[in-house]
N, C-alpha and C positions, 0 to 999 in steps of 0.2 A: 405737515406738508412735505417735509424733507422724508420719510417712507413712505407716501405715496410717490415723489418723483424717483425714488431707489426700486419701488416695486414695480414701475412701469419701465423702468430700462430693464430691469436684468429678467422682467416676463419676456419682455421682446427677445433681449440678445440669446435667452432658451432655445427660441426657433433655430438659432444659425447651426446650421449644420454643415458640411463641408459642402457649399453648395455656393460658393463665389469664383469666378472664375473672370481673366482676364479679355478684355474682347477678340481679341487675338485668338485664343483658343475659341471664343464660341463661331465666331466665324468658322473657323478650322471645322468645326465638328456639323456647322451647316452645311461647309461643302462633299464631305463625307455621308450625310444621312443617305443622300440616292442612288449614293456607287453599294450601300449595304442593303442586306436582307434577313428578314429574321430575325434570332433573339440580338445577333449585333445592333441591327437597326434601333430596336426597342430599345437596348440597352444606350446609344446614343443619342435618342431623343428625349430619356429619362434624366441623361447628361446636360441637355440644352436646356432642356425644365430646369434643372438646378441654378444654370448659367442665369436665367432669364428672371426667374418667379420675384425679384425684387423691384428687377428696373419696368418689365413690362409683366406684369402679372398674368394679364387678360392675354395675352397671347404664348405664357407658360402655361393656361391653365387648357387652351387646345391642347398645346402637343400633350398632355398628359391625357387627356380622353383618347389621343391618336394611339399611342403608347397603351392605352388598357383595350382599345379595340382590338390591335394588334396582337398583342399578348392572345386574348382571348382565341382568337385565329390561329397561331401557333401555337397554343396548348404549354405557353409559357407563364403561369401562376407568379414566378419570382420578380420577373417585368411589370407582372398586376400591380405585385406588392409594392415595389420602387414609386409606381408611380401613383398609388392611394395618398403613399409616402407624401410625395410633392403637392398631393392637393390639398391635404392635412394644411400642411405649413402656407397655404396661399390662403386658404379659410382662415385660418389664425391672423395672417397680414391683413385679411378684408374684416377682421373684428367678427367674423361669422363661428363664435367661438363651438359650439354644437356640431355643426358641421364637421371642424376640423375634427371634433371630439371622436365622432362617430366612425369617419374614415378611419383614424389613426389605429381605434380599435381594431376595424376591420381589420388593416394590416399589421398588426401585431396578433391576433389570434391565426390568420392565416400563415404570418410566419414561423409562431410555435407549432401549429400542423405539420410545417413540411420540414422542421429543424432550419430556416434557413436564418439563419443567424445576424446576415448582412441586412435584412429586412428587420429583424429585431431589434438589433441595435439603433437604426435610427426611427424607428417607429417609438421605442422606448424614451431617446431622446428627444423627440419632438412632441410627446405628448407630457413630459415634465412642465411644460410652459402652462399647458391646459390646469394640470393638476396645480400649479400656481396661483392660479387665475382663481381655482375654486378652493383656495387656502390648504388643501389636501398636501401639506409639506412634507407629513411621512412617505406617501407615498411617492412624494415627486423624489424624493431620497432616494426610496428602493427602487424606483423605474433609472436610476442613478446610476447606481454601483449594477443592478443586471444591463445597464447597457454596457460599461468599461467589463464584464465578466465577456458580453459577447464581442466587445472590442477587442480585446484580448485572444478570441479564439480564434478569431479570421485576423490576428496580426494588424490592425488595422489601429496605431499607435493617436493617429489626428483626432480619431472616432473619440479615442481614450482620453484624451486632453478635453475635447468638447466637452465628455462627463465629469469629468474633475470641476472644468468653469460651471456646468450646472450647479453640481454639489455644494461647489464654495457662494454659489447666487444665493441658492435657497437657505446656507447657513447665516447672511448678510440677514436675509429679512427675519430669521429669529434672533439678529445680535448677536451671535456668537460669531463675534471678528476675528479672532482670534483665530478658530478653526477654519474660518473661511480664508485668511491668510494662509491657513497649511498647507491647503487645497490650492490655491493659485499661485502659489511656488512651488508645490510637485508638479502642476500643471506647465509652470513656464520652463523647468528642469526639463522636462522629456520636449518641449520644444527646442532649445537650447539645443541637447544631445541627438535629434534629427533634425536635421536642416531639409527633409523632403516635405515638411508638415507647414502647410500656408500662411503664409506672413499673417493672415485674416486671428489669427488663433494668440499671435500675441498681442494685437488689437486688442482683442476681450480680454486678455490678463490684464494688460494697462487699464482699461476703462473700468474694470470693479475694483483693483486696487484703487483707483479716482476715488471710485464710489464708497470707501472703506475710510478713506482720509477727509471725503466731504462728512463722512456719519460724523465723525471725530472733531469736527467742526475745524480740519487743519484744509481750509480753501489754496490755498498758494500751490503745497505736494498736490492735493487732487490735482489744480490745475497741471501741471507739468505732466501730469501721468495720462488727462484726459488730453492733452495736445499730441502728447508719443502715439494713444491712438488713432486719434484723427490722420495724423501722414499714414499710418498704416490704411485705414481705412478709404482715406484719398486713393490711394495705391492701386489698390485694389479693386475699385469703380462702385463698390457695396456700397448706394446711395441711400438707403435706411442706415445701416449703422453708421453714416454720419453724418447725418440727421440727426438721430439717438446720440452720437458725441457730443454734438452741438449746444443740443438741448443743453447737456450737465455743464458744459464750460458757460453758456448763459447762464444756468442758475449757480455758479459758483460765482462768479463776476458779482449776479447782483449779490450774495451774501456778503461779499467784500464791499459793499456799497458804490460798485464802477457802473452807475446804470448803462451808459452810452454804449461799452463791448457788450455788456450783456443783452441789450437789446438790437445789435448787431449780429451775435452770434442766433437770439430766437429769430430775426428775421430770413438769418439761411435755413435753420431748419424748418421752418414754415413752408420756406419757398418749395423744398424738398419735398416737402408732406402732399403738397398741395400737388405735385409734379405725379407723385406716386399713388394720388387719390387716397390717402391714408386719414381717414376723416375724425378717429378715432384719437392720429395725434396731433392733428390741427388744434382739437378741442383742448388739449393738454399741452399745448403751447400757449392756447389762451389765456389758461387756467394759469398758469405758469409768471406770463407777461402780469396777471391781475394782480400776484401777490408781490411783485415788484412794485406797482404803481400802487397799491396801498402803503406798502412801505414809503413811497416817494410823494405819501397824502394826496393824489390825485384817484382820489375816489370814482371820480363821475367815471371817466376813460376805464377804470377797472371796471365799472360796473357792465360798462358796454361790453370788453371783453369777456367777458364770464357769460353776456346775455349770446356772446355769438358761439359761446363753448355752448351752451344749452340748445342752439339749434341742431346742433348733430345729437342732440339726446339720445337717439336709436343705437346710435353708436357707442356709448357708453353705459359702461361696466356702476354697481351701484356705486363701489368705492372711490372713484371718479366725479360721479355725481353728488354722492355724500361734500368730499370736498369744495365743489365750487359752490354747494350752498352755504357752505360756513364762508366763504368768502364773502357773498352774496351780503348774507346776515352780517358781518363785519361790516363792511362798506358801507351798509344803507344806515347801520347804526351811527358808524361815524360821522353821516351828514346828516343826522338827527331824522330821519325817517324812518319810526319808532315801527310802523303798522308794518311795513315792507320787511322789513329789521324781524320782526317776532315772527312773520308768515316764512322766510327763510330760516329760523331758526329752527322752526316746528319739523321741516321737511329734511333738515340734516340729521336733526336728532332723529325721527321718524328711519329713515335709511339708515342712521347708524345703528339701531337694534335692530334692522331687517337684516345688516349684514351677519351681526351677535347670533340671529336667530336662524339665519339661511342654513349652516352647516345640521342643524339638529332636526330642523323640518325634511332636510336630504336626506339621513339618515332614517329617519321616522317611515316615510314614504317607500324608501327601500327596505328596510326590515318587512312594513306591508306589506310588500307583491313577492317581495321572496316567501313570506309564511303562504301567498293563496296560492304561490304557484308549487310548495314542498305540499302541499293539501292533496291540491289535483293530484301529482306526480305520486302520494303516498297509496291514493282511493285506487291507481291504477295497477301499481305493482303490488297490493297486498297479494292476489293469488299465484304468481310466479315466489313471490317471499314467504312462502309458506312451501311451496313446494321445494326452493330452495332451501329452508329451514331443513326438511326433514332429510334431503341429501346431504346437506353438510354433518347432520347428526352422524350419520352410517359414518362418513369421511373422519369425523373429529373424532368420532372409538376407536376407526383406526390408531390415527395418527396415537388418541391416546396410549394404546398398548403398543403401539413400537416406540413413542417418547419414553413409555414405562421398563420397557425391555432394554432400551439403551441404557436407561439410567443403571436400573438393574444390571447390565455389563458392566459399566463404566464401576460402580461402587464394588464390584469383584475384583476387575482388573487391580481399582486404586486399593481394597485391601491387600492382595498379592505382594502389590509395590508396598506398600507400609508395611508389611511384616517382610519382608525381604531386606527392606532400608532399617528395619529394628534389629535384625540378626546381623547385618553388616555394622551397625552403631555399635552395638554388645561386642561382635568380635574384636573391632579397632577398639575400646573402650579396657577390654580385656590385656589385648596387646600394646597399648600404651601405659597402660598399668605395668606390666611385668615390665616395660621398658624402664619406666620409674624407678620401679623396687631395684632391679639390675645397676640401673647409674648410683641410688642410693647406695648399696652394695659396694661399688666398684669404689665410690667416693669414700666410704666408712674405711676400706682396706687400705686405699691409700695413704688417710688418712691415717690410720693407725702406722702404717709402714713410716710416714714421715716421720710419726712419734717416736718409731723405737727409734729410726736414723739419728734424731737429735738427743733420745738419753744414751743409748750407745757412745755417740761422739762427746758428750759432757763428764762418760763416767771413762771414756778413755782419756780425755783432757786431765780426768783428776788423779788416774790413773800414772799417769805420764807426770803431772806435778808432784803427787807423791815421789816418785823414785827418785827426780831431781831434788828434789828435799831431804832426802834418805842420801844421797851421794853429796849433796853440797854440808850437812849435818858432819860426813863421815870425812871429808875432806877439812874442812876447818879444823876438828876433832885430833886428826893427824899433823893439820898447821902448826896446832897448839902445842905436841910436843916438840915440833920441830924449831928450832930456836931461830934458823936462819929462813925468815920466811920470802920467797921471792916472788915479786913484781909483778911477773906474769901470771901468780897461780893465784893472787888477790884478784887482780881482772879475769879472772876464768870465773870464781866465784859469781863475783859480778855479775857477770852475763848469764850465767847458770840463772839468779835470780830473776834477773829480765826477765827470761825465757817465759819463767813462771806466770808474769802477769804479762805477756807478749800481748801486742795490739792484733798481730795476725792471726794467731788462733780467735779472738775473741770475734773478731771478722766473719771467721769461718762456722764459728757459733751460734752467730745471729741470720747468716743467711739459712741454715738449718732451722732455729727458731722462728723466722720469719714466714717459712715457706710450712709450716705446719699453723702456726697464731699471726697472722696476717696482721696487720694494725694494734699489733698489742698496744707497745706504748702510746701510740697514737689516742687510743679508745680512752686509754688511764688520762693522758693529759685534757681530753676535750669532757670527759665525765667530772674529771676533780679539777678542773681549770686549772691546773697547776701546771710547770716546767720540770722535765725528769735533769738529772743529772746521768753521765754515764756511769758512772759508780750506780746511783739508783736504780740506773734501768739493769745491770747486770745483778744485782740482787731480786729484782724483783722478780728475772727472768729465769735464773734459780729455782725461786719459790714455786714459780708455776707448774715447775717440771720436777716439782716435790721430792728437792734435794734437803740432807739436813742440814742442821749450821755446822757442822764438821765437816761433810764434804761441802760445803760454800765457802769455808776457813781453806779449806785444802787445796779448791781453784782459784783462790783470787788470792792465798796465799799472806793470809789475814792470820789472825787469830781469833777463834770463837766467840770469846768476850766482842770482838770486833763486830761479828756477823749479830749479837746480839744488838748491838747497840744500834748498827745500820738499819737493823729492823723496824727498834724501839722510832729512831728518827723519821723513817719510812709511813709507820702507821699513823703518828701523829700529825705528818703532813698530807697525808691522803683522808684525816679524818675519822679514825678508826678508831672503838673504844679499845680493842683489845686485839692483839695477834693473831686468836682465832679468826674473828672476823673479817680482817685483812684478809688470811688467807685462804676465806670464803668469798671472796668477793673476786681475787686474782681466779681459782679454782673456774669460777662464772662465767668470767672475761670470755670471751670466743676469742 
């Protein structure tokens, strides 16, 4: 019951198109028709159509004939279209649903004829309601998104919000609330951020969020959301949509169990319906009122309501009618009227497979008359299809051998280019090579140059410590015969020996060593985990640079036995069975 009362509000609120308007304006635009002529005139009588088709129907649906006569006489087609437009939507308000169906067509095909886009877009949008009506929600989708495509092209932001409330309707009735909430918050955003677009537009945002929070069984928010549109609605003088508010704030009431507002509230829309000849939702307020007063065990009174919903039967749709026989069938059961009870039973169920079955038997029938009318249409053009056959032949050899000739170009042109880009890859390929070898080269020479820099500088250090060895040897020597030895030539000595093991030369050693064997000690300590000593590392740095133990005695000013022993200690703490090895492994080192 609660999707049937969801699928009857938001088929209706489909129709509304930007076609409310304040009495003040329609007056305005009645005293205007007769000072105008021509496409103006049509064009503001199509305006007072819009004003008018809800409160006084039967006299929107003159000026819309006045309007297509007119049109017709000035040879203005797009006037025709506006106002097919308007009878569409008056057809759909009188339940004449074929009728609207068939107009609506007309002015959408005649609008894709002439591009005229302002006709598309509401042709599109007013026949969403239709395609509702006949469960077709794919389509009613795509006539959706092409109306906000042609909303969009003629700038026309309000058009674009009506299809967004469309979109998020039709997602309500397959239960995806969710998406249908995305939809009527971009919808209420572009209202929000144009204040030129009719208070009427956030009416219908508030009344299906209502309608989102009644699915959810949260009656209280619906409530609040269907009162925000009712003042909107008030406002505005659109005496259906609040009517259609009405409705849902009564059936939220009764769900909350407050019978008295909510049979307050169906009283106004009734009165409303009944005002606007709308006979269709008289019957669905009856329908409506029944399932409250089963609720409230006053069976008989429903049963009477439901028997006056069934007097406009002409007026309703099967799905409508399906309903109030399940009603019927409830009620009469619950007052033990077993025969009455199973005769309505039979008649719900019976409509509820006719509805199952209505979509497939459409399709059936249409598949039909399309195969006998592709038959005709085939029996007539086979000799033109045949003569065309054999011109397109001639045509398609062409096109073949110039497809072929291109290709034929193209696969020369691209080999030229592929062997032009292989002889440029070779050449760069070539000269990045030589570039290689040269920096190899350049870095080997270096290389070597830094080597001789630091044996040069090691074998002059040794050099230089010989001869202070050789004078301090010659100087003591002369000490010795000298009996009276003085103070100052013991401290010369002295420092003569410093000299020998000075910290500053050794300095000057290692930045030469360093700058040819970069990380040497480094590499030793993190290979052998171990800690060098400075004495260590100046032997070790020796051996690299394949000094003997004499001149290693002769720079550190040692004596050989010494340089033996340092070794012996050296290899043993780096691991090594034997000295050769050690100084195969130093040799290695980078």
């Amino acid at each position: 019951m609660l999707r049937a009362t969801i699928y009857w509000i938001i088929s209706f609120s489909l129709l509304s198109l930007n076609l409310f308007s304040q009495q003040a304006r329609i007056d305005s635009i009645r005293k205007q028709i007769p000072l105008l002529d021509g496409n103006e005139k049509i064009d503001a009588i199509n305006s007072l159509t819009r004003g008018l088709m809800y409160n006084t129907p039967d006299e929107a649906m003159d000026l819309s004939n006045q309007a297509i006569q007119l049109s017709e006489e000035t040879d203005y087609p797009e006037g025709k279209v506006m106002a097919w437009i308007n009878q569409g939507v008056i057809f759909n308000q009188r339940s004449s649903f074929q009728e609207a169906k068939d107009i609506l067509n007309k002015a959408k095909t005649t609008s894709e004829a002439l591009d005229f886009q302002y006709g598309l877009a509401y042709s599109n949008l007013s026949l969403v309601a239709i395609n509702i009506r006949e469960n077709n929600y794919d389509k009613a989708i795509e006539l959706s998104f092409a109306g906000i495509a042609a909303a969009r092209k003629i700038n026309n932001v309000d058009l674009e919000v009506s299809n967004l409330i469309n979109i998020a309707s039709v997602k309500q009735i397959l239960k995806d609330y969710s998406s249908a909430e995305e939809f009527l918050l971009e919808a209420k955003k572009l209202v929000e951020d144009h204040p030129e677009i009719p208070k009427i537009r956030l009416g219908q945002i508030n009344g299906n969020l209502g309608i989102i929070n009644t699915t959810n069984l949260d009656y209280g928010i619906a409530l609040e959301y269907y009162k925000e549109a009712l003042v909107v609605f008030e406002s505005t003088e659109s005496q259906a949509q609040v009517a259609n508010v009405l409705m849902n704030i009564g059936y939220a009431y009764a769900q909350l169990k407050d019978f008295p507002n909510a049979n307050k509230y169906y009283d106004r829309a009734e009165k409303i319906w009944i005002q606007l000849n709308n006979q269709r939702s008289q019957a669905f307020v009856f329908k409506n009122r029944s399932e409250m007063l089963i609720e409230m065990a006053d069976f008989q009174s429903a049963i009477d309501y439901l028997n006056k919903a069934l007097e406009k039967e002409v007026f309703l749709d099967l799905a409508l009618r399906s309903q109030i026989y399940d009603l019927l069938f409830k009620a009469h059961e619950s007052l033990a009227i077993y025969d009455k009870a199973l005769n309505y039973f039979k008649l719900h169920v019976a409509l509820k497979d006719s509805i199952a079955s209505k979509l497939t038997k459409q399709e059936v029938e249409q598949m039909t008359k399309q195969f006998e009318f592709e038959k005709i249409k085939s029996q007539q053009e086979i000799s033109l299809q045949q003569f065309e056959i054999e011109h397109l032949k001639v045509i398609k050899s062409r096109q073949v051998i110039f497809v072929i000739s291109i290709i034929l170009l193209l696969l020369v042109i691209w080999s030229m280019w592929n062997r032009n880009k292989l002889k440029l890859k070779l050449l760069i390929n070539e000269k990045e090579k030589l570039l290689v070898q040269q920096e190899v080269m350049l870095n080997q020479h270096n290389y070597e140059s830094e080597k001789d820099k630091l044996v040069i500088y090691a074998k002059g250090l040794l050099s230089k410590n010989e001869n202070l060895e050789k004078n301090i040897i010659e100087l003591e020597d002369k000490l010795q015969a000298d009996e009276h030895n003085s103070p100052d030539i013991n401290d010369l000595i002295s420092k003569m020996h410093n000299a020998i093991n000075g910290d500053r030369d050794w300095a000057a050693f290692v930045m030469y060593f360093e700058a040819v064997y970069p990380n040497f000690f480094s590499l030793i300590e993190n290979h052998k985990k171990i800690k060098l000593t400075t004495s260590e590392q100046r032997i070790l740095a020796l051996l690299k640079i394949n000094l003997s133990n004499k001149e290693i005695a002769a720079l550190l000013n040692i004596s050989s036995d010494s340089v033996i022993r340092s070794k012996y200690r050296l290899k043993q703490k780096l691991g090594f069975v034997d000295s050769k090895e050690m100084l195969v492994f130093l040799s290695n080192l980078a």
